[in-house]
C-alpha positions as CSV (number, residue, x, y, z in Angstrom):
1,X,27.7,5.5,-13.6
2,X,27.5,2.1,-12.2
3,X,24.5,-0.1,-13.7
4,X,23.1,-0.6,-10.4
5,X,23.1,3.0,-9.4
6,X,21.3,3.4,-12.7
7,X,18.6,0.5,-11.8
8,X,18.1,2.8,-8.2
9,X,18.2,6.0,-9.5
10,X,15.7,5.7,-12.0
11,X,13.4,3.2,-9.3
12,X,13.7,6.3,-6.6
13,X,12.4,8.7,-9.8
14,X,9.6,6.6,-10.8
15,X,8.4,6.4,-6.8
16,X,9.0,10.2,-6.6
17,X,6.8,10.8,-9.8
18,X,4.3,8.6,-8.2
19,X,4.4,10.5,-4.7
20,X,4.2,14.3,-6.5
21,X,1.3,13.5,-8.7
22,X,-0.4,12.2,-5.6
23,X,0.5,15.8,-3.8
24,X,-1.2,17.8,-5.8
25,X,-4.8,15.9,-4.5
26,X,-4.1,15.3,-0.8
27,X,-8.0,15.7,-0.2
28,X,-8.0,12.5,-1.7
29,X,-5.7,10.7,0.0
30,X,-6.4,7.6,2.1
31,X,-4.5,6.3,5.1
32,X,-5.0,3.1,6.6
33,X,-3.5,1.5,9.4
34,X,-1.5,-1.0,9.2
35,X,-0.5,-1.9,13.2
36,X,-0.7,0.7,16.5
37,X,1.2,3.5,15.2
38,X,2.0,2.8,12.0
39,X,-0.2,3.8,8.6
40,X,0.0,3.3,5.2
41,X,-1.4,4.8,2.4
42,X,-2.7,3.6,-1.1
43,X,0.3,6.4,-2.5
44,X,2.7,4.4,-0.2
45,X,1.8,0.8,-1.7
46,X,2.0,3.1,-5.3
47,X,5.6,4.3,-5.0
48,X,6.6,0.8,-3.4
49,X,5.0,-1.0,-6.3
50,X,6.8,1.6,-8.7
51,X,10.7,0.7,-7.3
């Protein structure tokens, strides 16, 4: 595989890992809002952080 499809592909697994742990608790998820229509949440700003 090409290096940089290695350097995504294991970004994109490390956000996913982030985004199921965080499924398994979704009473415990917080949403803010960021502007009129559009939210973000503390799992969002997780997985970003992750890739």
């Amino acid at each position: 595989m090409h290096p940089m499809l290695n350097v995504a592909v294991k970004a994109a697994r490390r956000a996913g890992t982030v985004i199921n742990r965080a499924s398994l608790n979704l009473e415990r998820l917080q949403v803010d809002r960021k502007q009129h229509n559009d939210f973000v949440t503390e799992v969002d700003r997780q997985a970003e952080a992750a890739i």
